[in-house]
N, CA, C and O atoms as a GROMACS GRO file, in nm:
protein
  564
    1UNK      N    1  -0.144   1.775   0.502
    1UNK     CA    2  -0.232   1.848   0.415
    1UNK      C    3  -0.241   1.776   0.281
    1UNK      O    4  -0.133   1.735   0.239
    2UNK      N    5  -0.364   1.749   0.193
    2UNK     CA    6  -0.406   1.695   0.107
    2UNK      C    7  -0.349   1.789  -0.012
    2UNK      O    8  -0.346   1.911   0.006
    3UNK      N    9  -0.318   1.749  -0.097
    3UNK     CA   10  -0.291   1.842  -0.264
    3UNK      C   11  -0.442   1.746  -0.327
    3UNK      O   12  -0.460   1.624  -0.340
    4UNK      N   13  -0.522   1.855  -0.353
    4UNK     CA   14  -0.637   1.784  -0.375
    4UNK      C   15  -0.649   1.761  -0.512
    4UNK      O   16  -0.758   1.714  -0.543
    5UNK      N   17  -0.551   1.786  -0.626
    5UNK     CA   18  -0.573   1.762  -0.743
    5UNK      C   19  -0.428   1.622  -0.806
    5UNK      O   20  -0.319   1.672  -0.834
    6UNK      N   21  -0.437   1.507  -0.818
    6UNK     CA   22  -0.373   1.395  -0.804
    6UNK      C   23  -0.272   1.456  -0.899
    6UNK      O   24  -0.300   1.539  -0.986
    7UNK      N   25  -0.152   1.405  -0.874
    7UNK     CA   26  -0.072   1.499  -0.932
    7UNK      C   27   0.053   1.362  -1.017
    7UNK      O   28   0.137   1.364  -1.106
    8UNK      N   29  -0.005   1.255  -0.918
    8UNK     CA   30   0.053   1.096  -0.994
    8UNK      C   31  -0.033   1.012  -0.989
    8UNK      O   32  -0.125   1.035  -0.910
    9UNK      N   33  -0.039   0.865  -1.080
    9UNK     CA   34  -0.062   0.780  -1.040
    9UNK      C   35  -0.027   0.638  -1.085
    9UNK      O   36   0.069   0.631  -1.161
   10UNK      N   37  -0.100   0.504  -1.045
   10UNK     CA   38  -0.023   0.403  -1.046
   10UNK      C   39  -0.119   0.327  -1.131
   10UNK      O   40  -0.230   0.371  -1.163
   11UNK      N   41  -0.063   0.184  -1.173
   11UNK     CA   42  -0.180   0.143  -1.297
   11UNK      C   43  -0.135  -0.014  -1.183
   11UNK      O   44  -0.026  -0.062  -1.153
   12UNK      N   45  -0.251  -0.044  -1.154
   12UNK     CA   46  -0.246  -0.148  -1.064
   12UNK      C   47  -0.342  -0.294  -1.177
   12UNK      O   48  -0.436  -0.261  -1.249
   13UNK      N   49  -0.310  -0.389  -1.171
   13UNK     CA   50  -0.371  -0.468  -1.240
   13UNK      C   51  -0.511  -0.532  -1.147
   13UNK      O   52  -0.504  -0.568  -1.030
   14UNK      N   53  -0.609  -0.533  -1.215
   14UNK     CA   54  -0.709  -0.606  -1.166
   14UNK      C   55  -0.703  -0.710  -1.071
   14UNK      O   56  -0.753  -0.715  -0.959
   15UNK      N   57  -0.635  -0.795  -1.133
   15UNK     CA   58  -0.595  -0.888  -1.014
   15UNK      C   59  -0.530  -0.906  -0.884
   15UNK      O   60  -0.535  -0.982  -0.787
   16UNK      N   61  -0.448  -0.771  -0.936
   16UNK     CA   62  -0.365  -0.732  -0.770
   16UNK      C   63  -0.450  -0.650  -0.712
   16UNK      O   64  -0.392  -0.599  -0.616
   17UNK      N   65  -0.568  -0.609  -0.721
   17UNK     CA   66  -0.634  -0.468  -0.689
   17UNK      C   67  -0.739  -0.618  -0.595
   17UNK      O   68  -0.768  -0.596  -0.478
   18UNK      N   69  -0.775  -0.725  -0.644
   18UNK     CA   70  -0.892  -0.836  -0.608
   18UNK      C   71  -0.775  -0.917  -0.482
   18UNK      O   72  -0.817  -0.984  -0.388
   19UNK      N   73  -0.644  -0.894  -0.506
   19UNK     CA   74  -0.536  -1.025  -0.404
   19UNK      C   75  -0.538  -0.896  -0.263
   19UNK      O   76  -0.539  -0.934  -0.146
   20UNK      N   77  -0.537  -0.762  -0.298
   20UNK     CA   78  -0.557  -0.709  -0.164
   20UNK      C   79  -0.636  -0.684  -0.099
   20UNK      O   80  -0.622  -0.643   0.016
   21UNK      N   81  -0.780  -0.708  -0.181
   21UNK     CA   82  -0.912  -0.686  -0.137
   21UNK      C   83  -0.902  -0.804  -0.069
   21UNK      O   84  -0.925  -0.803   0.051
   22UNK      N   85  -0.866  -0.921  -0.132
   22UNK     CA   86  -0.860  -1.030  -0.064
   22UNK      C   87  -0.816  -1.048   0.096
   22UNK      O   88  -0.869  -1.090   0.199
   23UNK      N   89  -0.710  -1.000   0.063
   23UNK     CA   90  -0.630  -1.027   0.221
   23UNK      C   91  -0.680  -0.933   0.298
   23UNK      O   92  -0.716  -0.979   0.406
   24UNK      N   93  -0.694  -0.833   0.287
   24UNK     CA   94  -0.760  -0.731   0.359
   24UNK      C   95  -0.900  -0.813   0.426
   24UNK      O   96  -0.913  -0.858   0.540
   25UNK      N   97  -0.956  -0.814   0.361
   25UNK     CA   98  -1.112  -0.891   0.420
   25UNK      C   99  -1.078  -1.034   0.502
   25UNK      O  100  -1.146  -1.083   0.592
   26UNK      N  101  -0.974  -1.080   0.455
   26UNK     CA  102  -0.928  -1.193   0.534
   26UNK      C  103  -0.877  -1.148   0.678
   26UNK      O  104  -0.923  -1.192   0.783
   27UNK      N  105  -0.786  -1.064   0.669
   27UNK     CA  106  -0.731  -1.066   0.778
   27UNK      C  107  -0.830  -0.887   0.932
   27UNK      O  108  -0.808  -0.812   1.027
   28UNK      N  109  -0.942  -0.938   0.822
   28UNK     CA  110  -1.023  -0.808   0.905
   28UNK      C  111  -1.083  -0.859   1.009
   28UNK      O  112  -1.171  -0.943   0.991
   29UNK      N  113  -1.033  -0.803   1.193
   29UNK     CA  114  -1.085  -0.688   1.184
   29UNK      C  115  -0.909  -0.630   1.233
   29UNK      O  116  -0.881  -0.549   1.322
   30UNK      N  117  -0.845  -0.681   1.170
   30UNK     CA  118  -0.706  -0.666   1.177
   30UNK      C  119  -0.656  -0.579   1.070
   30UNK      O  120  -0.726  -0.572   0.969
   31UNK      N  121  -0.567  -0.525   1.072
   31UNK     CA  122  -0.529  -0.423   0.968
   31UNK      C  123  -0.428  -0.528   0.872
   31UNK      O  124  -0.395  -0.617   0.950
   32UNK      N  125  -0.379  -0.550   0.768
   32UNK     CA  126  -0.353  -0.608   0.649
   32UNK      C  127  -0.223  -0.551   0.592
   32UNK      O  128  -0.250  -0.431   0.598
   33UNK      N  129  -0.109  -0.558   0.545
   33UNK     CA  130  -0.007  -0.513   0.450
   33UNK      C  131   0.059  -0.607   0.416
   33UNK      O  132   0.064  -0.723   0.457
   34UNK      N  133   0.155  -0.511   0.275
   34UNK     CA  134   0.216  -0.601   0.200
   34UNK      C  135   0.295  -0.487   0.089
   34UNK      O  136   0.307  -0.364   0.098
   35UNK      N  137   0.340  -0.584  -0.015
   35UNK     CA  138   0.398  -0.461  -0.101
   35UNK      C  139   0.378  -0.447  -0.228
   35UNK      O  140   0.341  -0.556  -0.273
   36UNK      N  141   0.385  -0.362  -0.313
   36UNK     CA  142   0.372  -0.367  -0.466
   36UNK      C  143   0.491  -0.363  -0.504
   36UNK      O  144   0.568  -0.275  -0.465
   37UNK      N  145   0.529  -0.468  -0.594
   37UNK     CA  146   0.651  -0.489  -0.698
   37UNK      C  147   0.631  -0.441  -0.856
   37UNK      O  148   0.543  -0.483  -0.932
   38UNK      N  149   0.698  -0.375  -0.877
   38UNK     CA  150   0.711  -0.318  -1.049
   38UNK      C  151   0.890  -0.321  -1.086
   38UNK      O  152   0.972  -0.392  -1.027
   39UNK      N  153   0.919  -0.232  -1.186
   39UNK     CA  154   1.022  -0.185  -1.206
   39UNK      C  155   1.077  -0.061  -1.150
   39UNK      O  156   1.019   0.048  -1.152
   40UNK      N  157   1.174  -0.080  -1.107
   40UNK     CA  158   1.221   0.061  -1.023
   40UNK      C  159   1.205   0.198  -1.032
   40UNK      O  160   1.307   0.260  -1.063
   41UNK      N  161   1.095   0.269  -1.012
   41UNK     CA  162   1.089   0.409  -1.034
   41UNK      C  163   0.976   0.409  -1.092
   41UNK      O  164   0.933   0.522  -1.116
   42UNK      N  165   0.871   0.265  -1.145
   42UNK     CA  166   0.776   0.268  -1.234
   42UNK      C  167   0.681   0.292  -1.162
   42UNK      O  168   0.682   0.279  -1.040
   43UNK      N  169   0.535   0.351  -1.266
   43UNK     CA  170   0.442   0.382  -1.152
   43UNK      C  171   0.320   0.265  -1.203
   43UNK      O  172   0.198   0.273  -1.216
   44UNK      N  173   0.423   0.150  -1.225
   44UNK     CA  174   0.331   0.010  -1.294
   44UNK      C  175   0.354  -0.103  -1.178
   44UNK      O  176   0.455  -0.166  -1.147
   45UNK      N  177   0.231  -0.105  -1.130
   45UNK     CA  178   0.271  -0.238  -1.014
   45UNK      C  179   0.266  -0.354  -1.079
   45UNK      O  180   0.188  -0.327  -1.170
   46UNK      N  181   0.306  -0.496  -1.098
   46UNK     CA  182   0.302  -0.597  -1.139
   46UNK      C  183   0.239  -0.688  -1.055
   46UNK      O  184   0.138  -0.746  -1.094
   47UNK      N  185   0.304  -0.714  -0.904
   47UNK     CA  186   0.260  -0.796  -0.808
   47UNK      C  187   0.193  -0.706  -0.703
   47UNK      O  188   0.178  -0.584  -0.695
   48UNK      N  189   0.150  -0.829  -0.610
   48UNK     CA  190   0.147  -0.754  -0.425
   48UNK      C  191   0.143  -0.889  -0.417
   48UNK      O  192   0.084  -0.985  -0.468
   49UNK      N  193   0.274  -0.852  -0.285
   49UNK     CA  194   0.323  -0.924  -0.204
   49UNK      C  195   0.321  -0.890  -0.073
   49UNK      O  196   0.381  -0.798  -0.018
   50UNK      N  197   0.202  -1.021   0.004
   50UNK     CA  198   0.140  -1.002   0.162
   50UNK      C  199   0.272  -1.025   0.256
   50UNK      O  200   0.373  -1.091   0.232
   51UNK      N  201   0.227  -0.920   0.414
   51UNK     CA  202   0.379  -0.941   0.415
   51UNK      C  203   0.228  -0.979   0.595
   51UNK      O  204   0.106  -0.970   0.597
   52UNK      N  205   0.324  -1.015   0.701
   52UNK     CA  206   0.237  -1.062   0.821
   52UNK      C  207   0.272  -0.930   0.870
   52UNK      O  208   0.377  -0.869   0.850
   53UNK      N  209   0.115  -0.876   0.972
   53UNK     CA  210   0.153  -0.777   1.027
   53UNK      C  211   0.227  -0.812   1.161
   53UNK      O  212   0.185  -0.919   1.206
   54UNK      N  213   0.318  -0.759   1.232
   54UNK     CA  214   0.361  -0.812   1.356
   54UNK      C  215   0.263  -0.720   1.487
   54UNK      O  216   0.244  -0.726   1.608
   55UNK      N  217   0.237  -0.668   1.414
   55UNK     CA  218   0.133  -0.530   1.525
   55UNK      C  219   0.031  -0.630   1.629
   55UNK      O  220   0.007  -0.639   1.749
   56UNK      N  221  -0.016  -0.707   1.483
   56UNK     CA  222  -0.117  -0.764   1.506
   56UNK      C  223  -0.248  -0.670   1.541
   56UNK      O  224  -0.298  -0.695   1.651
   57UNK      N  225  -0.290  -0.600   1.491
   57UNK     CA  226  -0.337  -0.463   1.532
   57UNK      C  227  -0.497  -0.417   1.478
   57UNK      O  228  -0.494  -0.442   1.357
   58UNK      N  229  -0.595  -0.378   1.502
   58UNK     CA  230  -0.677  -0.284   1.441
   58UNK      C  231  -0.642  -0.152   1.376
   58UNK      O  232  -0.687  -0.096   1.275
   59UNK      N  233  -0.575  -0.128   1.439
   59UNK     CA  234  -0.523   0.059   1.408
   59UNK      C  235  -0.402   0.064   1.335
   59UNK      O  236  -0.398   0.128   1.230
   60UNK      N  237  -0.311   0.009   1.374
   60UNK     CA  238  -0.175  -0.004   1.322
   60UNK      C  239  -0.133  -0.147   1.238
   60UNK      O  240  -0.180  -0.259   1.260
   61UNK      N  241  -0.014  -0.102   1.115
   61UNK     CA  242   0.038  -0.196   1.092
   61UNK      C  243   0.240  -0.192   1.117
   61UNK      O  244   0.318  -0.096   1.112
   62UNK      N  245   0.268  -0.345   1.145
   62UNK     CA  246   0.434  -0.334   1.125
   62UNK      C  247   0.480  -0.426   1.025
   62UNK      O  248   0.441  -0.543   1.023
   63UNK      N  249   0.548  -0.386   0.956
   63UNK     CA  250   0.552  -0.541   0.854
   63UNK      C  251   0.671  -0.623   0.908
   63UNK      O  252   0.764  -0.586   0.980
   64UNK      N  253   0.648  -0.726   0.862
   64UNK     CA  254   0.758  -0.828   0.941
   64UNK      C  255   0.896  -0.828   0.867
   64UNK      O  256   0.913  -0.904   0.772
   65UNK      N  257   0.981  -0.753   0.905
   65UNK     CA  258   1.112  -0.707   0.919
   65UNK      C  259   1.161  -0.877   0.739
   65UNK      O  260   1.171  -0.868   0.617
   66UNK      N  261   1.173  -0.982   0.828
   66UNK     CA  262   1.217  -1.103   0.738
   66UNK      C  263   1.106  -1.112   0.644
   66UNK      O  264   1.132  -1.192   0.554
   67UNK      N  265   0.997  -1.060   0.634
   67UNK     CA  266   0.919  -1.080   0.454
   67UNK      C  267   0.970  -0.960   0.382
   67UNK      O  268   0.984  -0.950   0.260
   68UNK      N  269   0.989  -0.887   0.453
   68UNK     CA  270   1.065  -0.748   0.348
   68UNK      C  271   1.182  -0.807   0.363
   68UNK      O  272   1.163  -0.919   0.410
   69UNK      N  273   1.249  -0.793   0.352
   69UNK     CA  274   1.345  -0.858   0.335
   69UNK      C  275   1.375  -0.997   0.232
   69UNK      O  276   1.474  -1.015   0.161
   70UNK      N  277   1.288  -1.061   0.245
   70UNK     CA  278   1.255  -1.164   0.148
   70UNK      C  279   1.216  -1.110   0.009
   70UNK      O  280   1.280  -1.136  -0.093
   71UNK      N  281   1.108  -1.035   0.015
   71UNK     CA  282   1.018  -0.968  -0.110
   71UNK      C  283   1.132  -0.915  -0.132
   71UNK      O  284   1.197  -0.973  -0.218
   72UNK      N  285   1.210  -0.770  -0.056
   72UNK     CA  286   1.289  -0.745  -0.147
   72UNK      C  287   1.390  -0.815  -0.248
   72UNK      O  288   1.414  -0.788  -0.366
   73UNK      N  289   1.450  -0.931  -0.150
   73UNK     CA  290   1.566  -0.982  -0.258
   73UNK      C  291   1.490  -1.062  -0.368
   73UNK      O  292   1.547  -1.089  -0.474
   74UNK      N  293   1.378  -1.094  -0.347
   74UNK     CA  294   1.330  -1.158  -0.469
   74UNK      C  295   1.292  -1.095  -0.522
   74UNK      O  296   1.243  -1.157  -0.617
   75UNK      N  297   1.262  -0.920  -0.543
   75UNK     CA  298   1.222  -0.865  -0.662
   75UNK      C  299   1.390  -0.843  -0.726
   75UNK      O  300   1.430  -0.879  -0.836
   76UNK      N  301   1.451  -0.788  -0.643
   76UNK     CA  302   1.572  -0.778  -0.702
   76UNK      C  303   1.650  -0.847  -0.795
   76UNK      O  304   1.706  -0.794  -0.891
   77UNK      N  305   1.657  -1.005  -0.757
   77UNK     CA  306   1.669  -1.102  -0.826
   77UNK      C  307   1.641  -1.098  -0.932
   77UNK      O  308   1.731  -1.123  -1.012
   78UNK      N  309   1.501  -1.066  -0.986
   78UNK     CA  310   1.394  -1.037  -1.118
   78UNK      C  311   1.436  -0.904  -1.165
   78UNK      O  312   1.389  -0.881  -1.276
   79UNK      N  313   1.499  -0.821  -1.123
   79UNK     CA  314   1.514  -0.688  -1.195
   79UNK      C  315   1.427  -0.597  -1.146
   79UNK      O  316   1.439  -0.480  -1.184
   80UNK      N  317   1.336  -0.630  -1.064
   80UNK     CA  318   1.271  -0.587  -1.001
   80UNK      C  319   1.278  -0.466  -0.871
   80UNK      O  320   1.393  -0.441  -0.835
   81UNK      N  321   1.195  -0.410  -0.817
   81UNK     CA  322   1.162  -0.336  -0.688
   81UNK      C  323   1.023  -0.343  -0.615
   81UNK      O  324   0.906  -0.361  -0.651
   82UNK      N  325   1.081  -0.321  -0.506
   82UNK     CA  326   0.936  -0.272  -0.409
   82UNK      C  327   0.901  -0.128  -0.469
   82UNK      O  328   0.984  -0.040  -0.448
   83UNK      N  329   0.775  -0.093  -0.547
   83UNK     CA  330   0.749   0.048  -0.546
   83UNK      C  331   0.657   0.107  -0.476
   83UNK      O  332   0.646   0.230  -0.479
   84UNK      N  333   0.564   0.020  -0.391
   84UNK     CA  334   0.467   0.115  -0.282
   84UNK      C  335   0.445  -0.024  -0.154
   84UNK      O  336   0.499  -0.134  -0.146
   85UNK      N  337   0.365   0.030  -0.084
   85UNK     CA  338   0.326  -0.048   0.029
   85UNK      C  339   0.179   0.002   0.024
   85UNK      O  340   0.134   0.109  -0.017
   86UNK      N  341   0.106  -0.127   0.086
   86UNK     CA  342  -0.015  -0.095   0.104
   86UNK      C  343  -0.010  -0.168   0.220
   86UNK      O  344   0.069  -0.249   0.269
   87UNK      N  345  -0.150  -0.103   0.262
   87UNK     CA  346  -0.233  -0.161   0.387
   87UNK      C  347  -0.346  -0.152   0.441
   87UNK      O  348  -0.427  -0.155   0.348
   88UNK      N  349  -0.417  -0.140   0.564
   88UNK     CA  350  -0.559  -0.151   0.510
   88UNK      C  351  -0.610  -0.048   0.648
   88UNK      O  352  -0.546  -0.023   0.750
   89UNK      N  353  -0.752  -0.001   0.607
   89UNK     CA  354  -0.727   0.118   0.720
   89UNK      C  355  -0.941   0.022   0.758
   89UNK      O  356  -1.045   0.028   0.693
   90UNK      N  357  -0.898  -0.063   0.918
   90UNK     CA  358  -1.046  -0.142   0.912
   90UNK      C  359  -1.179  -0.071   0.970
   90UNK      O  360  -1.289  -0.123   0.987
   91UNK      N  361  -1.146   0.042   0.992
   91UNK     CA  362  -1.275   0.122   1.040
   91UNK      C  363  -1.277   0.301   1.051
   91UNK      O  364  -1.351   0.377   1.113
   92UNK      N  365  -1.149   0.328   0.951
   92UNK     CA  366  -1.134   0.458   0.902
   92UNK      C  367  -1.118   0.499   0.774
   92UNK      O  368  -1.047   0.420   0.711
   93UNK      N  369  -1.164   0.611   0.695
   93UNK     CA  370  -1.116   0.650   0.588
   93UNK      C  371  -1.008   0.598   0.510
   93UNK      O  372  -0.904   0.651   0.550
   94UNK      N  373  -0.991   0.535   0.438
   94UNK     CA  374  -0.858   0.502   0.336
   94UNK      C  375  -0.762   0.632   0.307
   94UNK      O  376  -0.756   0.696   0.202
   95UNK      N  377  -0.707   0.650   0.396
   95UNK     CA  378  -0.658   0.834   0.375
   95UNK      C  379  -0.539   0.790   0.510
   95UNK      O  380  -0.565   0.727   0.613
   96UNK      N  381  -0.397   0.850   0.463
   96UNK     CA  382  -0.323   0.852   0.546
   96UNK      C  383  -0.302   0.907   0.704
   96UNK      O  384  -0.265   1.024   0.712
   97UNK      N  385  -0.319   0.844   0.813
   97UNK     CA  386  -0.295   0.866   0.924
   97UNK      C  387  -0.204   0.932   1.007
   97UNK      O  388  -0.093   0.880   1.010
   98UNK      N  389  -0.217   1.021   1.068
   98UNK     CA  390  -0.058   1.092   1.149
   98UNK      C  391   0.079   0.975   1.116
   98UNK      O  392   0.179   0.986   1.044
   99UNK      N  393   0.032   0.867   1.202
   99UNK     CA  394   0.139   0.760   1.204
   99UNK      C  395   0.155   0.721   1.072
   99UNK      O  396   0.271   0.687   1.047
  100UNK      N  397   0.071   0.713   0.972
  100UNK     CA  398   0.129   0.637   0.838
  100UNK      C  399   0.198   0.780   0.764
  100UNK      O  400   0.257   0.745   0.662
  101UNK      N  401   0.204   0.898   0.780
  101UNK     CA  402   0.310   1.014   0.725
  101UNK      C  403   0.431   0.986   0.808
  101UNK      O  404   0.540   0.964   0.755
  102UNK      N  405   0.409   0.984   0.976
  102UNK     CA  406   0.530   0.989   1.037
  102UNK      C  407   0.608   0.865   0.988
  102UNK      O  408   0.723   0.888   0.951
  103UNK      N  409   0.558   0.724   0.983
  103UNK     CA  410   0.645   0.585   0.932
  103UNK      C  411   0.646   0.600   0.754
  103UNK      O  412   0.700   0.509   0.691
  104UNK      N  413   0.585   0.722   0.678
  104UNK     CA  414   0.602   0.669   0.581
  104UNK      C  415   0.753   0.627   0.486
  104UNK      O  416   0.840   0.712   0.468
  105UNK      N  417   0.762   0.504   0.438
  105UNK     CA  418   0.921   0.408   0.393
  105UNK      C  419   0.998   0.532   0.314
  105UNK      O  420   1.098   0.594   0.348
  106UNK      N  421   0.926   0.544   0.212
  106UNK     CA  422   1.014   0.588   0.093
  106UNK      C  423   0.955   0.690   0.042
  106UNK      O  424   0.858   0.635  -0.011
  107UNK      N  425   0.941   0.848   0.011
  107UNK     CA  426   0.920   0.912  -0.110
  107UNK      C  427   0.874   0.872  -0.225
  107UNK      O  428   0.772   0.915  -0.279
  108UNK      N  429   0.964   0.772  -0.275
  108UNK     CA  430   0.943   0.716  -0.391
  108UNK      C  431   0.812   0.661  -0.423
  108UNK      O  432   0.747   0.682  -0.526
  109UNK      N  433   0.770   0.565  -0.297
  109UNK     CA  434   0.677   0.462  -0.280
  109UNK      C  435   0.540   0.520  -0.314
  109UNK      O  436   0.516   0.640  -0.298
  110UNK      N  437   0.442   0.424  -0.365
  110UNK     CA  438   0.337   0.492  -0.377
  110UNK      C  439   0.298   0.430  -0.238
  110UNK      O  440   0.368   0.345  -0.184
  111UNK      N  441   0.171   0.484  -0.180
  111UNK     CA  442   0.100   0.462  -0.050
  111UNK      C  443  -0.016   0.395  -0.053
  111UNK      O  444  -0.113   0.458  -0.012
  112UNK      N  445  -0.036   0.270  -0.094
  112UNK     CA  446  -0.192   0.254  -0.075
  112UNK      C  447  -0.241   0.196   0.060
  112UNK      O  448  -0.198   0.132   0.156
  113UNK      N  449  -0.347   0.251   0.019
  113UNK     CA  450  -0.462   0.249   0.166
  113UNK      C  451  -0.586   0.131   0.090
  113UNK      O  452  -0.620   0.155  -0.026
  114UNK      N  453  -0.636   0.030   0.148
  114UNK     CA  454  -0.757  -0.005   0.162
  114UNK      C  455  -0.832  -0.017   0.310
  114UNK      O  456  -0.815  -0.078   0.416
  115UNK      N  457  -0.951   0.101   0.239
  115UNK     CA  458  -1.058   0.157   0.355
  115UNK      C  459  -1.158  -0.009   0.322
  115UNK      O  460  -1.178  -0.072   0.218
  116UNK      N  461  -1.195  -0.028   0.453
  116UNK     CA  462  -1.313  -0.139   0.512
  116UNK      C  463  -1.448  -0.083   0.632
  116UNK      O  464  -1.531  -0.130   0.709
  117UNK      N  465  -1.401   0.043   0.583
  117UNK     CA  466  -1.538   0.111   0.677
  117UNK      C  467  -1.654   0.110   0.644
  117UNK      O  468  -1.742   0.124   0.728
  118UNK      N  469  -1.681   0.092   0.514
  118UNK     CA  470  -1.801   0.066   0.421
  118UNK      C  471  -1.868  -0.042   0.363
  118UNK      O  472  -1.768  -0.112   0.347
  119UNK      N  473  -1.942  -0.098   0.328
  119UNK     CA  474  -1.993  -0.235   0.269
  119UNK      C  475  -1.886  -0.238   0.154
  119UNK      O  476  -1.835  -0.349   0.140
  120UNK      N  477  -1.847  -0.151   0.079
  120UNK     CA  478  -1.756  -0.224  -0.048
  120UNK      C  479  -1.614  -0.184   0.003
  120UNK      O  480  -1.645  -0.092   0.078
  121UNK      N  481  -1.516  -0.191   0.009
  121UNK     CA  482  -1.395  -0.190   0.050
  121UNK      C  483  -1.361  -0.085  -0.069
  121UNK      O  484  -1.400  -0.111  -0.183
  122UNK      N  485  -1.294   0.026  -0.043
  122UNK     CA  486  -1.237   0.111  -0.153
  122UNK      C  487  -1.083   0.173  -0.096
  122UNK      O  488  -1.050   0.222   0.012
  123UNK      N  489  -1.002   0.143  -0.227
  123UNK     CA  490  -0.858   0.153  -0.240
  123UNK      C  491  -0.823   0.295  -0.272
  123UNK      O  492  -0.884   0.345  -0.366
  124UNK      N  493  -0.733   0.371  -0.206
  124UNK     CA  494  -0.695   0.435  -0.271
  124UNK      C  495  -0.504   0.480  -0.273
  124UNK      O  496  -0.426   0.445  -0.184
  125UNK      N  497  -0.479   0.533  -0.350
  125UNK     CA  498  -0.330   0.568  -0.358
  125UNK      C  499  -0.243   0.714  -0.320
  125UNK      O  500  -0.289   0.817  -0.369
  126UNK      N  501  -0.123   0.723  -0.237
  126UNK     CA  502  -0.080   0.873  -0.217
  126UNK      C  503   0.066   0.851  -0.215
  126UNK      O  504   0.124   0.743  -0.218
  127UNK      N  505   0.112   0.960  -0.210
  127UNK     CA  506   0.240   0.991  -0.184
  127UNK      C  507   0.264   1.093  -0.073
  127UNK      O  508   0.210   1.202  -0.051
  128UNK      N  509   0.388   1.006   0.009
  128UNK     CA  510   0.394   1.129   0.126
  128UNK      C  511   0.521   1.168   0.090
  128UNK      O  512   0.603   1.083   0.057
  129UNK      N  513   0.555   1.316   0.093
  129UNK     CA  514   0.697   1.303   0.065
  129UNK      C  515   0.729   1.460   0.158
  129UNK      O  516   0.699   1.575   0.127
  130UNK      N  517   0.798   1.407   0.275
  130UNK     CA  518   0.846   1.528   0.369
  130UNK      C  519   0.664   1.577   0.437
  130UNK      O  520   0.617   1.691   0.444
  131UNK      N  521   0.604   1.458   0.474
  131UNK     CA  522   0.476   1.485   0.529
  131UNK      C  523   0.376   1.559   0.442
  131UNK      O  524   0.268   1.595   0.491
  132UNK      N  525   0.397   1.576   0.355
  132UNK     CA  526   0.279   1.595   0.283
  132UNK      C  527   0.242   1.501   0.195
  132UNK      O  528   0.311   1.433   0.118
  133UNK      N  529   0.124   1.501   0.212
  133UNK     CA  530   0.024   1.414   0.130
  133UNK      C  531  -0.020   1.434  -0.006
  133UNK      O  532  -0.071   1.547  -0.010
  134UNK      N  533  -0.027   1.360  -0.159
  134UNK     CA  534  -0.100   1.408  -0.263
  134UNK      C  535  -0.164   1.275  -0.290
  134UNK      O  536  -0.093   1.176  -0.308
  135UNK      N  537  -0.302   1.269  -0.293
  135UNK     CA  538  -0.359   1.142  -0.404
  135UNK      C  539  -0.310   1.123  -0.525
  135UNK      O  540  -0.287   1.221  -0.597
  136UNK      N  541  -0.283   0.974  -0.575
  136UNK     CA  542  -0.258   0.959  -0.705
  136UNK      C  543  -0.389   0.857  -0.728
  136UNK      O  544  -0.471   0.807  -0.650
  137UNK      N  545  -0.374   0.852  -0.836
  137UNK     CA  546  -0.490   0.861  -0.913
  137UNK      C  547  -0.464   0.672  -0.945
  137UNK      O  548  -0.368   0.645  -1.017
  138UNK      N  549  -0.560   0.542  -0.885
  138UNK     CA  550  -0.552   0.453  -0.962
  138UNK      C  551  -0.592   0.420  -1.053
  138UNK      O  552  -0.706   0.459  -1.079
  139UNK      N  553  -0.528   0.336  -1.146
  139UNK     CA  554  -0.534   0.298  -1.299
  139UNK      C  555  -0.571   0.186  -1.269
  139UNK      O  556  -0.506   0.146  -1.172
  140UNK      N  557  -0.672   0.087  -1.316
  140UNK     CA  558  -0.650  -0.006  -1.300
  140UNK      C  559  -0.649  -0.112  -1.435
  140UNK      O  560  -0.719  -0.089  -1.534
  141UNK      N  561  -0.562  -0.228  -1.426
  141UNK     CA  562  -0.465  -0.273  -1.597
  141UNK      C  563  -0.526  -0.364  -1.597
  141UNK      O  564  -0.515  -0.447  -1.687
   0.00000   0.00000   0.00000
């Protein structure tokens, strides 16, 4: 169920908002992920970091076990964290899926979705926490 009034959100920089549009359209008609790096608990992404899907999939994504793993210790290294995951939804709504509540990582994490169902590709952000869904609201820096 949707909380239809955004109740968080994330301030994504321009350029990371253009590196997932990027990969997304690259790797379409395949679904796309990766992660956003900030400071731990922040709702400020700094990076995105593409991770390979192993799904290999239209519908689904899996991220590859050794790039998380990688991304993580290298944000860590930096003082850093993973604070959301994104991925790309190639011929549905940008809106969380049964399966993306049931796999969703972390509470914490913000959720982004980039929808490709449309001529312009549009992003958006949520939080699932105990299966429910709220939009947050992107900022973009």
């Amino acid at each position: 169920m949707l909380n239809q009034k955004p109740e968080s959100q994330i301030a994504i920089p321009t350029s990371v908002l253009e590196q997932i549009t990027a990969l997304a359209m690259t790797e379409n008609p395949l679904e796309c992920c990766g992660f956003l790096i900030g400071e731990w608990g922040s709702d400020i992404a700094r990076e995105f970091k593409a991770c390979r899907n192993m799904a290999e999939s239209k519908i689904i994504y899996t991220v590859d076990p050794k790039d998380h793993l990688r991304i993580e210790r290298d944000a860590e290294e930096r003082g850093l964290a993973i604070i959301g995951v994104v991925h790309s939804h190639t011929h549905t709504e940008p809106y969380p899926s049964p399966t993306d509540v049931a796999q969703a990582p972390d509470p914490q994490w913000h959720f982004v979705i980039i929808g490709l169902k449309r001529d312009a590709p549009e992003i958006r952000s949520y939080r699932i926490v105990d299966g429910q869904i709220s939009e947050s609201r992107i900022i973009p820096a």
